[in-house]
ZAVODREN-963191 format. One record per residue (C-alpha): residue in one letter; x, y, z. Coordinates in Angstrom, 3 decimals, padded with zeros to 6 digits. Example, Ala and Ser with C-alpha at 12.3 -4.5 7.8 and 13.67 -1.06 7.14 Angstrom:
REC  residuo        xx        yy        zz
REC        A   012.300  -004.500   007.800
REC        S   013.670  -001.060   007.140
***
This chain:
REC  residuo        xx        yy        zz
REC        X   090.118   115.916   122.518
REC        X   087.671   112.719   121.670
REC        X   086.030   114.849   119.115
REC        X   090.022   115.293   117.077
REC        X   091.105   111.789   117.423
REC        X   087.858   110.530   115.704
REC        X   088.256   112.995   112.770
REC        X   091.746   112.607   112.537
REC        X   090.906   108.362   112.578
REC        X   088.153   109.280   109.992
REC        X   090.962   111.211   108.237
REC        X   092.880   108.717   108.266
REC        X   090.117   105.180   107.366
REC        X   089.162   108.038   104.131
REC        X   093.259   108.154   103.251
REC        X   093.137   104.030   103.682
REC        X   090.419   103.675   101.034
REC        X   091.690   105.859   099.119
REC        X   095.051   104.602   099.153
REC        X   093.345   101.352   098.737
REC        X   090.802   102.773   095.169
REC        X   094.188   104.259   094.275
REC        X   096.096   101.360   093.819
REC        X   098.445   099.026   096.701
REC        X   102.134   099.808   096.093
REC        X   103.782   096.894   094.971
REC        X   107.378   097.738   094.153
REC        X   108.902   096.645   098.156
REC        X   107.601   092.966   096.285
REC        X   111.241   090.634   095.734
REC        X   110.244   090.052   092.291
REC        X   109.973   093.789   090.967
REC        X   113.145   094.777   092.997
REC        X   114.626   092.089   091.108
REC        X   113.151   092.864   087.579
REC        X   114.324   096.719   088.042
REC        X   117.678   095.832   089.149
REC        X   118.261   093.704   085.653
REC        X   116.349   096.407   083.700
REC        X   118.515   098.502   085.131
REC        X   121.761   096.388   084.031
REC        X   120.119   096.756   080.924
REC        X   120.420   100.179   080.377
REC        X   116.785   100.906   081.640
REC        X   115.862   103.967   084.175
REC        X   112.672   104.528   085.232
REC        X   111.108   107.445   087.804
REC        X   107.313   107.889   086.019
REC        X   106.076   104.239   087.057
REC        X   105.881   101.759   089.796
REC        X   104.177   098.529   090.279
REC        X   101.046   098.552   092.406
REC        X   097.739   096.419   092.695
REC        X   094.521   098.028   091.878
REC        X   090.963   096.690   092.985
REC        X   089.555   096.937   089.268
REC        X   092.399   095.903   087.267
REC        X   094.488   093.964   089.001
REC        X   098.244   094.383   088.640
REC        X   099.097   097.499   086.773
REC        X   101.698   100.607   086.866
REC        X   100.965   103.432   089.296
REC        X   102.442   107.225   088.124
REC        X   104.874   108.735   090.450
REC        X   104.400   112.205   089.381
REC        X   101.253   113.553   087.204
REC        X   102.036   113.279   083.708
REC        X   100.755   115.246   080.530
REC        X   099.421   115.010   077.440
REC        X   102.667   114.198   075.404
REC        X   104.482   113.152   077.972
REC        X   107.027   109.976   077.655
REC        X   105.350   107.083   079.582
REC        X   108.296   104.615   079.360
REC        X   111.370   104.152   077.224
REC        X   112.363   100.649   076.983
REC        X   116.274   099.546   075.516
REC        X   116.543   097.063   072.387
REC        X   118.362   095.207   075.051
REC        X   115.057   094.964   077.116
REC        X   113.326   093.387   074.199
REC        X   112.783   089.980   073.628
REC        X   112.987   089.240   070.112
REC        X   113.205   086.514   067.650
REC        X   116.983   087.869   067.622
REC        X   117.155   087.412   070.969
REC        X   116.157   083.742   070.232
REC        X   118.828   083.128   067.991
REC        X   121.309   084.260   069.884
REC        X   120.540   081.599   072.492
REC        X   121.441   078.058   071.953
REC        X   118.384   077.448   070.030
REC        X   119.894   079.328   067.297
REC        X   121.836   076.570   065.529
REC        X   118.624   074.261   065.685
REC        X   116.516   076.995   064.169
REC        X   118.693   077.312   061.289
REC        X   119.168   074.020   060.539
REC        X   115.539   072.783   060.855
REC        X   113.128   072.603   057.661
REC        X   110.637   073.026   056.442
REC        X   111.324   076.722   058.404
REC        X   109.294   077.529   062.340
REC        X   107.161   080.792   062.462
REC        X   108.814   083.491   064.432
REC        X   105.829   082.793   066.759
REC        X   106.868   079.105   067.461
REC        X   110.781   080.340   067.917
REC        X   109.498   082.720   070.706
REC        X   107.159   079.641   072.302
REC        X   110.364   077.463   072.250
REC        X   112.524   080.048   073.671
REC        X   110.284   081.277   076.305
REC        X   109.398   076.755   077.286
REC        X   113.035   076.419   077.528
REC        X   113.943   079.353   079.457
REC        X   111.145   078.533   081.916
REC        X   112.360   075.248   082.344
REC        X   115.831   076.276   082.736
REC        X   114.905   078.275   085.822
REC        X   117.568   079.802   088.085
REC        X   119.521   079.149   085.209
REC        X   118.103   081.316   083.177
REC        X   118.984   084.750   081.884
REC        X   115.414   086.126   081.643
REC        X   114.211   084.881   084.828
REC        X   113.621   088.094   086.738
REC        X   111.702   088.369   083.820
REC        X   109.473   084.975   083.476
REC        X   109.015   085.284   087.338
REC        X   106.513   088.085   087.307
REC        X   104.747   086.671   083.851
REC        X   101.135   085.081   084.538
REC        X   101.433   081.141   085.609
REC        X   097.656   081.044   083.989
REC        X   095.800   082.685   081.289
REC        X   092.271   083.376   081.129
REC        X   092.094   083.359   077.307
REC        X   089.183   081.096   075.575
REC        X   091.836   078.771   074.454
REC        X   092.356   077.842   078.259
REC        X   088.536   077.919   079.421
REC        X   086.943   074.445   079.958
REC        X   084.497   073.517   077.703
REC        X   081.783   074.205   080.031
REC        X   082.390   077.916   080.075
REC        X   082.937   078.101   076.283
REC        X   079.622   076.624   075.822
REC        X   078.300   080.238   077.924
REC        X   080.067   082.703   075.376
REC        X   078.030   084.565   072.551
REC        X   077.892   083.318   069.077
REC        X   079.999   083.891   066.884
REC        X   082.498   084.575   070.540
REC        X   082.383   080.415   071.028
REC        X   082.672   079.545   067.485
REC        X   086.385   081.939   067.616
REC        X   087.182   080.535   070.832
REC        X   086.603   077.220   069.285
REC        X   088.738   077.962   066.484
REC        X   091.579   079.180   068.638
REC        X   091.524   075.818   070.704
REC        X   092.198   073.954   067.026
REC        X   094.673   076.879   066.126
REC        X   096.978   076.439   069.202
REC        X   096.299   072.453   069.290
REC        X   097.841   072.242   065.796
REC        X   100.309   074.361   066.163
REC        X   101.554   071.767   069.056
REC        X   101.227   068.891   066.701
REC        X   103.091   070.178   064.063
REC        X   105.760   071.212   065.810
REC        X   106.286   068.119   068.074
REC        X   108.941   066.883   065.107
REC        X   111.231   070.249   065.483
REC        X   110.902   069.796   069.617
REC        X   112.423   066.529   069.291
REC        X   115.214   068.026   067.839
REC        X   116.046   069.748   070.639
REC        X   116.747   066.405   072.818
REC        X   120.553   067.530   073.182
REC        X   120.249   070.880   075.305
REC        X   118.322   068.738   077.801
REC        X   119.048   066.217   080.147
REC        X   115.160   064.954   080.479
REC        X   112.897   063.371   078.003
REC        X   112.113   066.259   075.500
REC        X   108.103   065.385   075.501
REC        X   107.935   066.102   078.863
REC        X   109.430   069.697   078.388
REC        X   107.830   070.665   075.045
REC        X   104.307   069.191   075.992
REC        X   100.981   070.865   075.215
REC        X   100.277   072.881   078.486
REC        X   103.736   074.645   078.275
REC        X   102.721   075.523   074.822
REC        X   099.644   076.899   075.164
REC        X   101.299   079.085   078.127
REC        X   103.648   080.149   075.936
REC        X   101.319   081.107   073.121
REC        X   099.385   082.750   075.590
REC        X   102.135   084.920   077.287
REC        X   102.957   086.023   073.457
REC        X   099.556   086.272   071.997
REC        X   098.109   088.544   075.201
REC        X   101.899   090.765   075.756
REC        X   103.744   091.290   072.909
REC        X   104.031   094.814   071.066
REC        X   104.159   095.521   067.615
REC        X   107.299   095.295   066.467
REC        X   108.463   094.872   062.387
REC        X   111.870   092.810   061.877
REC        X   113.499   092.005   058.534
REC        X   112.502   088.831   057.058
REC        X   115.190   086.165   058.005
REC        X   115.260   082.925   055.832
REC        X   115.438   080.638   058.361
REC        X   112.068   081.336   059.562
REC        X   108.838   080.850   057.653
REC        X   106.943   083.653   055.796
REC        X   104.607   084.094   058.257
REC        X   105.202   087.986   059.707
REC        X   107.257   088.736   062.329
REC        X   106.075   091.642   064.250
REC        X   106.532   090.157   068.144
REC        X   108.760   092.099   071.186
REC        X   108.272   091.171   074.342
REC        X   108.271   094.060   076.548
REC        X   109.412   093.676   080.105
REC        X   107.695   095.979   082.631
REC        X   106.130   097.865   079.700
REC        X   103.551   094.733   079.477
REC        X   102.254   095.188   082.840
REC        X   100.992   098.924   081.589
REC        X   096.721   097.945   081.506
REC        X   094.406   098.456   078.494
REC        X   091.594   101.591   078.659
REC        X   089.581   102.573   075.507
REC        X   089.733   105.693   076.884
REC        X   093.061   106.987   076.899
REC        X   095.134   107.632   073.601
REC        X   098.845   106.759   073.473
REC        X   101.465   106.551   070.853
REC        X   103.428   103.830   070.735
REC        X   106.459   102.454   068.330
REC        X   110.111   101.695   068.394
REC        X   112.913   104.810   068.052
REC        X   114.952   104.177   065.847
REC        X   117.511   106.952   067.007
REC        X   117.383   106.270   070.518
REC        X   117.165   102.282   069.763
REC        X   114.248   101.880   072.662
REC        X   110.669   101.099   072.613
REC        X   108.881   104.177   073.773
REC        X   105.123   105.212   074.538
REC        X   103.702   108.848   074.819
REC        X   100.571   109.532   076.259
REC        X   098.224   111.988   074.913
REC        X   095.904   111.581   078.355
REC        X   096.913   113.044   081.141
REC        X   097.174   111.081   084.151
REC        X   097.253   111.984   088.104
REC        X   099.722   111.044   090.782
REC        X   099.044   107.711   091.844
REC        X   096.395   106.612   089.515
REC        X   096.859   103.888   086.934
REC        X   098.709   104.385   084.026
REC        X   096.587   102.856   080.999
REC        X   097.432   102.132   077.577
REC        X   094.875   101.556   074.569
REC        X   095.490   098.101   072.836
REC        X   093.386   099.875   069.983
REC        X   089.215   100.536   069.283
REC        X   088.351   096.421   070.561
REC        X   084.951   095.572   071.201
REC        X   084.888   093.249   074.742
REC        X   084.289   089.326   072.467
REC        X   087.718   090.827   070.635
REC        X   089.323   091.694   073.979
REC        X   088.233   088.567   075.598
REC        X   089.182   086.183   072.462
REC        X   092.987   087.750   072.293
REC        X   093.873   089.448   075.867
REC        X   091.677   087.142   077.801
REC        X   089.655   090.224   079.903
REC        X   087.206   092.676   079.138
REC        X   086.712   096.277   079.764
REC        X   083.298   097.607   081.697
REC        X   081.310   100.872   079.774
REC        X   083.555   099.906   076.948
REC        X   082.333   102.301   074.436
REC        X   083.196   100.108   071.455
REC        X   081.441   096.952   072.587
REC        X   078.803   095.395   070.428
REC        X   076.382   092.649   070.726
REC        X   076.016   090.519   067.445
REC        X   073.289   088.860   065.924
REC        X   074.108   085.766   063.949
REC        X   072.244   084.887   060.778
REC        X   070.368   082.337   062.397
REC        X   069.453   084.546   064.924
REC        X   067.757   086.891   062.040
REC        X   066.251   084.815   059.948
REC        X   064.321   083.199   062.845
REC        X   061.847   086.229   062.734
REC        X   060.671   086.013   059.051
REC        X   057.951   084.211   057.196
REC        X   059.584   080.673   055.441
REC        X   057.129   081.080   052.864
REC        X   058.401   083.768   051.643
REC        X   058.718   083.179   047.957
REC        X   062.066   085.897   047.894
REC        X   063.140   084.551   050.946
REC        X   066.140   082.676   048.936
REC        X   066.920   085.191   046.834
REC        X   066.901   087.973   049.797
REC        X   069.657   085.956   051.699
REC        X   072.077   085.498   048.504
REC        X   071.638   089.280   048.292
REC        X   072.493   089.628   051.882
REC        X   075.399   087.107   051.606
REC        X   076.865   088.408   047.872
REC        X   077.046   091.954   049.572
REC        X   078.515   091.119   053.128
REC        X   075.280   091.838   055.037
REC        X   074.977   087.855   057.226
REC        X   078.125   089.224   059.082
REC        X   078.891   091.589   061.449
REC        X   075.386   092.855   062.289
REC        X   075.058   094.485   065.877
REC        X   073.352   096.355   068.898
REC        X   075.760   099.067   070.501
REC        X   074.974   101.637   073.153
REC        X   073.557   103.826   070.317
REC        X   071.289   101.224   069.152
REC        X   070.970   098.585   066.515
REC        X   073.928   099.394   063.883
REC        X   073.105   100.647   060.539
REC        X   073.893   097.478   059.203
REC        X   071.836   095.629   061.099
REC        X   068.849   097.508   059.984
REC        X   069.713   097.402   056.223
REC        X   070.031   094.123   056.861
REC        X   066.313   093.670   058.148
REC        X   065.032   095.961   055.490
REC        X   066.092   093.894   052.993
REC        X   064.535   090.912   054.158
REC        X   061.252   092.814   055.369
REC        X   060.595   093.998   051.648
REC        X   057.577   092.936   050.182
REC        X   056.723   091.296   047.015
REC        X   055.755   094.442   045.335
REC        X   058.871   096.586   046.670
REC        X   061.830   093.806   046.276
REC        X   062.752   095.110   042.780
REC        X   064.087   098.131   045.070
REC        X   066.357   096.019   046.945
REC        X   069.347   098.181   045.417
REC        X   067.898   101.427   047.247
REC        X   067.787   099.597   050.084
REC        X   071.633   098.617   050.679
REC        X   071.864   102.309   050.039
REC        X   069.736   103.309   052.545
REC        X   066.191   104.584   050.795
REC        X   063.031   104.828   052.653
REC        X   060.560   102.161   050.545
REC        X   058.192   102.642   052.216
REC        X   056.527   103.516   055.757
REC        X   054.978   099.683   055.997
REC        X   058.862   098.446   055.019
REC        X   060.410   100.775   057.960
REC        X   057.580   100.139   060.456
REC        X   058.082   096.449   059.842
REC        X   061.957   096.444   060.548
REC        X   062.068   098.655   063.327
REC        X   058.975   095.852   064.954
REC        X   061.260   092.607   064.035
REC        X   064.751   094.524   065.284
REC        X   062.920   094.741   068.470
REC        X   061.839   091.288   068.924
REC        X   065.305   090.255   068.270
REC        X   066.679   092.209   071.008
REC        X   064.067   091.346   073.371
REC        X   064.951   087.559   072.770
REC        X   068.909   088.362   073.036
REC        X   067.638   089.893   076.400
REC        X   065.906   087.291   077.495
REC        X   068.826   084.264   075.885
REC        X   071.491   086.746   078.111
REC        X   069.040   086.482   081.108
REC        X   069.102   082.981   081.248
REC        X   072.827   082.338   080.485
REC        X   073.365   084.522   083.628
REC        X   071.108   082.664   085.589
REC        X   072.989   078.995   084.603
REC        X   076.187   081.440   085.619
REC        X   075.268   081.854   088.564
REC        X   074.021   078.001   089.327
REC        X   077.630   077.054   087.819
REC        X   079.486   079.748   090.535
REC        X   077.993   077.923   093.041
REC        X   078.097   074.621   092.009
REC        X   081.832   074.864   089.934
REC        X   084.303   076.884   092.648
REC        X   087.393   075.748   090.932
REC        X   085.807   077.192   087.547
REC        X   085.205   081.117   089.286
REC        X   087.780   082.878   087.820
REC        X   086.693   081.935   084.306
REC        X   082.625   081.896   084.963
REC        X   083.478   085.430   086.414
REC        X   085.006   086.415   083.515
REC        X   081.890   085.458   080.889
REC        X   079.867   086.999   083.234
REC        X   081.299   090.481   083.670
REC        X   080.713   090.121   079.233
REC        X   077.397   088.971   079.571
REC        X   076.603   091.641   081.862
REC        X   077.898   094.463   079.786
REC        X   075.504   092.620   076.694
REC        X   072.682   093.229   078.511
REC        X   073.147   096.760   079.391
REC        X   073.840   097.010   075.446
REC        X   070.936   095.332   074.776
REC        X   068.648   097.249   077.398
REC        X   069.892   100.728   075.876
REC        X   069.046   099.308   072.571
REC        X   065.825   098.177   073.733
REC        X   064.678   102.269   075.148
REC        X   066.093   103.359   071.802
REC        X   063.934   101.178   069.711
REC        X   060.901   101.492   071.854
REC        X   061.258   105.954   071.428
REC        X   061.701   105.128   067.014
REC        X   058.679   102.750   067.294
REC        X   056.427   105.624   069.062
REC        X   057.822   108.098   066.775
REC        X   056.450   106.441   063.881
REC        X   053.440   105.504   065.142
***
């Protein structure tokens, strides 16, 4: 009798877990009962997906049933969408038109989505804007502190994003103030910097890909955004394949898988072939064994380990920057990149052999002093990007201790840091089996 009630509790602690690795049903929650109910009103029906909470993504979409390669994941009504049409439908409209020089689509969809979430119960969208992020965890919303811990050129682009969104407040305070009649408080107070940069978050980490006819009152700038209701809380994988667009016969956003997926696991989407800086700078997360993720060496980085005296040493790097070679030069799981290595070929050439320069952005073998040289330098550059991850880690770790209101975001750098060094450690094995090869 004992011995069945402590299998069946066994049983039933294994089903818990893996319940628990499965992902936490979420749809009982007010908020998605609410959001379904106005999809539904909508025109949108949905039996594949439900909202649950999953221990290594966070919130995502369970499947109800197992679904297979070509499958429809979701179809989502034009009336679903958020749009810059849906924007000037509102009462912005008439301010939008009238205001020059014209606002990006992107600043129409900041504007609508500030005033809508200060409109609250009011508002039409709010089963929507309930379940949206408060925070972001995008570089443009990391303290400085944590910037400072990114890789280069990660913290120069986080940088750069921080002066993007900044002016794009600034220059738009003049159309805000516009605005004054819709509201009954002071317009600054609305409009002000923080609700932008939420705004600009929520659009720059959630929107699909969706082309509209260009509409004079807005400026040239592209307008490609849709916000997708319930579709956006679908996670990224680079694993899984999907295709994804807007029907134009049935008028609804719709995504096919071409993974198959079991009952009760997460549904995942692929945001496209992002390394984890790009999926960090623009989505604000990153993905672990990401099989596209690079570490990059900067050009200061790579001209550290060669001789200033040189006499070609000049000459080398115009040859290097005139043919694109400074940028983009990286370890992968496979090793230092092709580039890279041309890259350090060039520059390792010696004063007899740089009239071959030419062979060598094409790939020839100089010579076996030329190739021993490289492969030598490549791997002092990845031991030092070892050792320069090492220590950032360790500072991580003082900061986690020292910083708790900063976790989150110190977490964040970390879990990229972390998937550098296992990058950089693969790299390392793989340099150290070419270097006794040609030995």
């Amino acid at each position: 009798m004992k011995k069945s009630r402590g299998r069946t509790g066994r049983k039933r602690r294994r089903k818990r877990l893996q319940s628990f690795m499965d992902g936490v049903n979420c749809s009982h929650k007010l908020e998605y009962i609410k959001l379904k109910k106005w999809l539904k009103d909508r025109g949108f029906e949905d039996s594949n997906l439900r909202p649950a909470q999953f221990w290594d993504t966070g919130r995502g979409l369970m499947a109800t049933k197992a679904l297979q390669a070509g499958d429809l994941v979701i179809s989502l009504p034009e009336k679903c969408l958020l749009t810059t049409g849906t924007v000037l439908s509102s009462c912005l409209g008439e301010y939008i038109m009238k205001w020059k020089p014209p606002v990006s689509p992107l600043i129409a969809l900041c504007t609508f989505l500030i005033a809508e979430k200060h409109a609250g119960e009011k508002s039409l969208w709010k089963p929507y804007l309930d379940v949206l992020p408060k925070t972001y965890t995008c570089p443009v919303c990391l303290e400085h502190d944590v910037v400072n811990l990114l890789p280069e050129p990660l913290r120069k682009k986080a940088q750069q994003q921080r002066t993007t969104v900044r002016e794009l407040y600034l220059s738009s305070k003049a159309f805000f103030s516009t605005l004054q009649p819709l509201f009954a408080e002071n317009i600054g107070t609305i409009f002000n910097y923080s609700a932008l940069e939420w705004a600009w978050c929520t659009i720059n980490t959630r929107t699909i890909y969706m082309k509209h006819s260009q509409r004079e009152c807005f400026s040239l700038e592209p307008d490609v955004y849709a916000l997708a209701p319930y579709l956006d809380l679908l996670n990224h994988s680079p694993n899984v394949q999907v295709k994804a667009a807007f029907n134009e016969q049935t008028r609804s956003y719709e995504i096919q898988t071409n993974s198959q997926c079991k009952k009760y696991k997460e549904v995942f989407i692929c945001y496209g072939p992002h390394d984890n800086q790009r999926l960090l700078l623009e989505y604000g997360f990153v993905a672990m064994n990401n099989p596209h993720s690079s570490v990059y060496v900067s050009s200061d980085t790579l001209l550290k380990y060669f001789p200033p005296l040189d006499k070609q040493r000049n000459a080398k790097i115009s040859i290097l920057k005139d043919h694109d070679f400074l940028e983009n030069l990286t370890f992968g799981w496979d090793g230092p990149s092709w580039r890279l290595l041309t890259a350090l070929k060039l520059l390792s050439l010696g004063a007899d052999e740089f009239t071959c320069w030419r062979r060598t952005l094409l790939g020839d073998v100089i010579s076996a002093r030329n190739e021993q040289q490289t492969l030598t330098i490549t791997a002092k550059i990845c031991h030092f990007l070892i050792e320069e991850t090492q220590h950032v880690l360790l500072q991580i770790s003082q900061l986690k201790r020292n910083k708790e209101n900063l976790k989150d975001h110190l977490a964040l750098v970390e879990a990229l840091r972390l998937e550098d060094l296992k990058i950089l450690q693969k790299s390392a094995e793989i340099l150290c089996s070419l270097n006794m090869a040609t030995t």
